[in-house]
N, C-alpha and C positions, 0 to 999 in steps of 0.2 A: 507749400510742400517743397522739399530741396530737391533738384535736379539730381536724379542717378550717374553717376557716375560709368563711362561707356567701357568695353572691357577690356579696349585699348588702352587706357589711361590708366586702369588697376595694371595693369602687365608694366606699361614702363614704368610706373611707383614699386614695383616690386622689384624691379632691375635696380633702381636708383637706391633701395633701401642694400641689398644687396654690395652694392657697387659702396655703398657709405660704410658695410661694416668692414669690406674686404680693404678700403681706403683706412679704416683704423687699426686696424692690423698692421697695415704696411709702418702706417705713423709711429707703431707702439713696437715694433721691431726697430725702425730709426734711433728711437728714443732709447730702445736699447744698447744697440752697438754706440751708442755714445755716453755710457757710463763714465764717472773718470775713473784710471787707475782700476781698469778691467780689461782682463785678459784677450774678451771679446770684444774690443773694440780699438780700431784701428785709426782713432781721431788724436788730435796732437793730447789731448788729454788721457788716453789711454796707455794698456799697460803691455798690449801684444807685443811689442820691440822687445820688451825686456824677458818676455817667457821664448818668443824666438831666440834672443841674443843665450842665456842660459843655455836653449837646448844645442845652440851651435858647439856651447866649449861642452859637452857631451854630458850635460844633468838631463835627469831623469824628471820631466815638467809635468805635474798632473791638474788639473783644474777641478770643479767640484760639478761639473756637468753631469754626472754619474750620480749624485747623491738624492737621496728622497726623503733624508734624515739626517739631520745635524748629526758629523762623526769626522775623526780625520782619520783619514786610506790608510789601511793597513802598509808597510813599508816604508812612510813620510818621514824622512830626513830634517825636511826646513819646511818650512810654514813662512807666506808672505800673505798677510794682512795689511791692504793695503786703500784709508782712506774706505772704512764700510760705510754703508747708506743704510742698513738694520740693524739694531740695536742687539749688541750681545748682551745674552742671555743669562743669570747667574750658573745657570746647569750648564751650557755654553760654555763661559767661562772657567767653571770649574774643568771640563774635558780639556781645554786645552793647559790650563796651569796642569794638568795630573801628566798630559802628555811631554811638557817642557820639564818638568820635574825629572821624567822618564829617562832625558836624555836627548829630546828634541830640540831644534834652535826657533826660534819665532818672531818675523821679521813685525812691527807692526807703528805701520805710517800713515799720519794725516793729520789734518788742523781744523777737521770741522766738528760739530756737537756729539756724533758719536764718538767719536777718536776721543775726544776730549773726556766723556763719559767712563771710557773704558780705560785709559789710563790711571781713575781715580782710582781702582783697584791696586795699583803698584805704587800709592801714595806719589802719584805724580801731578803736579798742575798744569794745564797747557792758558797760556795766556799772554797777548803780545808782550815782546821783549821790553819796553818801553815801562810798563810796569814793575820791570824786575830789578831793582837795585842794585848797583855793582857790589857794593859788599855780599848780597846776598849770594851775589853770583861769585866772584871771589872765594868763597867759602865750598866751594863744592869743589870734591876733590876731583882732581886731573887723571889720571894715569893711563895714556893707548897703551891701547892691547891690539888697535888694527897694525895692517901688515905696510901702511905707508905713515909718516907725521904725523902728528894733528894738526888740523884743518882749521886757521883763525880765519875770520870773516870780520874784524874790529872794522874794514873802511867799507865806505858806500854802505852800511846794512838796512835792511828794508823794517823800518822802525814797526810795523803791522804785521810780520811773519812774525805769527807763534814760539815761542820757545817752553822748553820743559823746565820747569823749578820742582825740586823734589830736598827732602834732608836727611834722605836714605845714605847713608854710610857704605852703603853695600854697593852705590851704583855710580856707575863712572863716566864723567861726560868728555867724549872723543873731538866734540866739534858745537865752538860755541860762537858768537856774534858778537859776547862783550857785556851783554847784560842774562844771559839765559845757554843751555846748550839746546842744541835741535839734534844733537847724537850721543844717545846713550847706552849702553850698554848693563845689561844686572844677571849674573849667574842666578840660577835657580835649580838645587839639586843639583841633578847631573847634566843641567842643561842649560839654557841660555836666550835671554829677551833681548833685543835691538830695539830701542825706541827711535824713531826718525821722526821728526815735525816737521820734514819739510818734501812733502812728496814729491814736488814737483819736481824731484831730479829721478824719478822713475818711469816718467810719462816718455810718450814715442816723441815728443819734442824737446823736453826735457834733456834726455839720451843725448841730443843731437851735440850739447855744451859740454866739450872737453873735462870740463869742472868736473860735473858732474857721472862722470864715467867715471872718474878714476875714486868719486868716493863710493860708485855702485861696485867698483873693482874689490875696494877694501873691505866692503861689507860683504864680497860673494868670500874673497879670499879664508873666510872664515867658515867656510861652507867646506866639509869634505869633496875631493874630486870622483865624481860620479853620483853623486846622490839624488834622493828622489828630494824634490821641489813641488809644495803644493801648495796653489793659489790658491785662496779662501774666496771663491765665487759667490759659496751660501749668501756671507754677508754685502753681498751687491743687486740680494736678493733672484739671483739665477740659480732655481731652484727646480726638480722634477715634481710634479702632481702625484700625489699620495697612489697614484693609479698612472704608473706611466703606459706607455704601447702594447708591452707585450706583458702587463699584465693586464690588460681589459678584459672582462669577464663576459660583452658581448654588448650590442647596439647601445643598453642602458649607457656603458660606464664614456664609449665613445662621446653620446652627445654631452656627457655631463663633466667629463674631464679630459674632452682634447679640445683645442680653439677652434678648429673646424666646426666642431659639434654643437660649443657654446655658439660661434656665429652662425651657426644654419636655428636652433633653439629662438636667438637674440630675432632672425630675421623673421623666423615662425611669430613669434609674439606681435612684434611690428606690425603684420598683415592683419592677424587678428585684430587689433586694436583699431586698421582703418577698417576694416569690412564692420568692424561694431559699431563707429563712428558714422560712416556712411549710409548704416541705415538697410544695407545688402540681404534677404535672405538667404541662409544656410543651405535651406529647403523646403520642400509645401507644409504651407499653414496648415494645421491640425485643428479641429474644436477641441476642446475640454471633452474627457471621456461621459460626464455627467450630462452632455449634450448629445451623445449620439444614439438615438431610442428612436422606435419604430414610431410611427405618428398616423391617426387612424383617419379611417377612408374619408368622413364626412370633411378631415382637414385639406384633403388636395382635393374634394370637390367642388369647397368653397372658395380655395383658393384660383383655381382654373375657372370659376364661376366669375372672381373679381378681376382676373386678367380681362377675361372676354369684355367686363362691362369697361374697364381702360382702357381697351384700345376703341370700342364702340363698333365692332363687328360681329351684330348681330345678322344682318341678311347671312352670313354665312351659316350660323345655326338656323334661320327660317330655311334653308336648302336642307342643314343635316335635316330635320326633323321631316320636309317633305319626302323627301327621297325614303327617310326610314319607315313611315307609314306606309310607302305604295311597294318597299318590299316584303312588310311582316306581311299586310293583306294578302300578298301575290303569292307568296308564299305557304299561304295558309288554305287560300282559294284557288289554286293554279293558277294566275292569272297574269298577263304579261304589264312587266310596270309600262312601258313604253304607251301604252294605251293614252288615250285623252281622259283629261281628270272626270268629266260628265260620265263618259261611256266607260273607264273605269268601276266610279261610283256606281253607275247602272247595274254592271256585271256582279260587283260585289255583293249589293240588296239581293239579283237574283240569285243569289247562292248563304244570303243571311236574311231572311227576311226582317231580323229587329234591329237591321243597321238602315237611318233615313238616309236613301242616297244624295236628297239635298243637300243634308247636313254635311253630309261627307266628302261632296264636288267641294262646297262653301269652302271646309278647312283647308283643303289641298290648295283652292285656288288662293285664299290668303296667304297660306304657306308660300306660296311660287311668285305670286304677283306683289300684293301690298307691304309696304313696309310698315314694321310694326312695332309699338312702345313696348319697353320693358315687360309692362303688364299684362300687354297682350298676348306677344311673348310665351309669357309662362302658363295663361291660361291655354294657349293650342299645344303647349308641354304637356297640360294635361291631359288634355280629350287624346292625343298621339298614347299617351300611356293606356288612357281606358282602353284604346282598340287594339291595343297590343295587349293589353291584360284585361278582356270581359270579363271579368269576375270583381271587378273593382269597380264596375260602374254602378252610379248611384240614380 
């Protein structure tokens, strides 16, 4: 049998489980503010410097904390996509090509599997420089349109940063390494894509390299002065629950769509699952309702019959039975039980003459004196019945 568990031990297991969801929480808010190239996150790989530096020269900075459905805010100027970790979507995709068509501009930087994905849309390849062949490269037309030079990077280049190969006519590469460009530029409608492969000069470390300011300069310089600026958060997966705060419709939607909820839910389950394991009742055992029926007299006489013969205390029924013969008689005959069993019996004859009072000292005095076998027993059970019921004697 396994030892119960005492219910100090359940109490601090329920603290500990507790204490481990509130611990993952904390982890999984960490692991958040350390996106790269997220607004929220203030590590050398993030992207807050640059939505602070914006809103200092007086842009108008929105993030997508607000959103509970893929859409870009009403008033959005510029759009920076920057390095997503969820894969954009063809309907996705389509909202923002319809809104850059509109008249929008649309920043969009990075060198990993998404970025790389979603470039293929604008017939672009991302693929380290090293691959790129200078004729190929050669061949792609030149012409800035930024507001400082173009940007060669021919010495020291990092042979493993990504560059863009495209044989789009339409698209213009600003800033290139010698075999690919990492800045491009392609009108669309009435608007405008920036392709960047090299984010790392948007990060809060990034910023810190002269270099790279003055080409985050050229890229804002094309940005109207005051405009609304919106980070694409969605795609960094910071996103509101279909049911955010103040639409919860009441205790339901709490537990099942706030994190509090899910971890008080998360820590309910846990409990359950040791009090099932440890074997714990809920509450008092029940029989089956097909066991609970009345059960007839002769059953708890014999069973009270098989106690007495377990424990083997019969003298104590040789006293009930004496005592209960000398009160029916006394009873019946006026007679005081306290009497001596002879002068009893005496009395009783003189008031019945067909009772022998031999007979009747005899039983009393077995009854009180001798001890007696089973058999015996039951036969002075009987004669005690005859005198208590004359009409049964035979």
């Amino acid at each position: 049998m396994r030892p119960k568990l005492s219910d100090r031990t359940i109490a601090l297991l329920i603290l500990l489980t507790f204490a481990t969801v509130l611990l993952i929480e904390r982890l999984q808010a960490a692991q958040q503010n350390e996106i790269p190239l997220s607004t929220t996150s203030d590590a050398d790989q993030g992207a807050s410097a640059l939505a602070s530096w914006l809103a200092e020269m007086e842009y108008e900075v929105v993030t997508s904390d607000v959103l509970t459905e893929f859409a870009v805010p009403a008033g959005t100027d510029v759009i920076f996509m920057l390095e997503p970790i969820d894969r954009v979507t063809a309907s996705e995709h389509e909202v923002l090509n319809r809104w850059v068509n509109d008249g929008g501009t649309m920043i969009v930087s990075g060198q990993a599997a998404v970025t790389a994905e979603y470039l293929t849309n604008f017939n672009l390849t991302l693929q380290p420089n090293f691959l790129v062949s200078e004729e190929a490269a050669d061949e792609a037309v030149e012409l800035p349109l930024m507001t400082e030079p173009i940007i060669e990077q021919n010495d020291d280049s990092a042979l493993f940063n990504p560059v863009m190969v495209t044989d789009q006519r339409d698209m213009v590469i600003h800033a290139r390494d010698g075999s690919g460009g990492w800045l491009i530029t392609q009108e669309a409608g009435r608007g405008r894509y920036i392709f960047v492969s090299r984010p790392q000069i948007f990060t809060n470390q990034g910023l810190l390299e002269e270099n790279n300011r003055q080409v985050t300069l050229n890229i804002i310089g094309l940005i109207d002065p005051g405009a609304t600026v919106w980070f694409n958060e969605w795609h960094h997966g910071l996103r509101l629950d279909p049911f955010d705060q103040e639409r919860l419709s009441g205790p339901a939607d709490w537990l099942r769509f706030t994190a509090p909820g899910r971890s008080l839910l998360f820590g309910l389950l846990v409990i359950f699952v040791f009090l099932a394991l440890s074997g714990r009742r809920l509450g008092r055992a029940e029989p089956p309702r097909e066991e609970i029926r009345r059960r007839r007299a002769v059953e708890y006489v014999q069973a009270i019959a098989d106690l007495t013969r377990r424990i083997g205390r019969q003298d104590e029924l040789q006293t009930h039975y004496y005592h209960r013969l000398k009160r029916i008689l006394g009873r019946r005959y006026r007679l005081d039980p306290q009497l001596g069993d002879e002068a009893y019996a005496a009395d009783v004859a003189a008031y019945a003459p067909q009772i022998d009072p031999q007979e009747l000292a005899q039983l009393l005095n077995q009854l009180r004196i001798r001890k007696m076998n089973e058999k015996e027993l039951i036969e002075a059970a009987q004669k005690v019945d005859e005198y208590e019921n004359p009409g049964r004697r035979t």
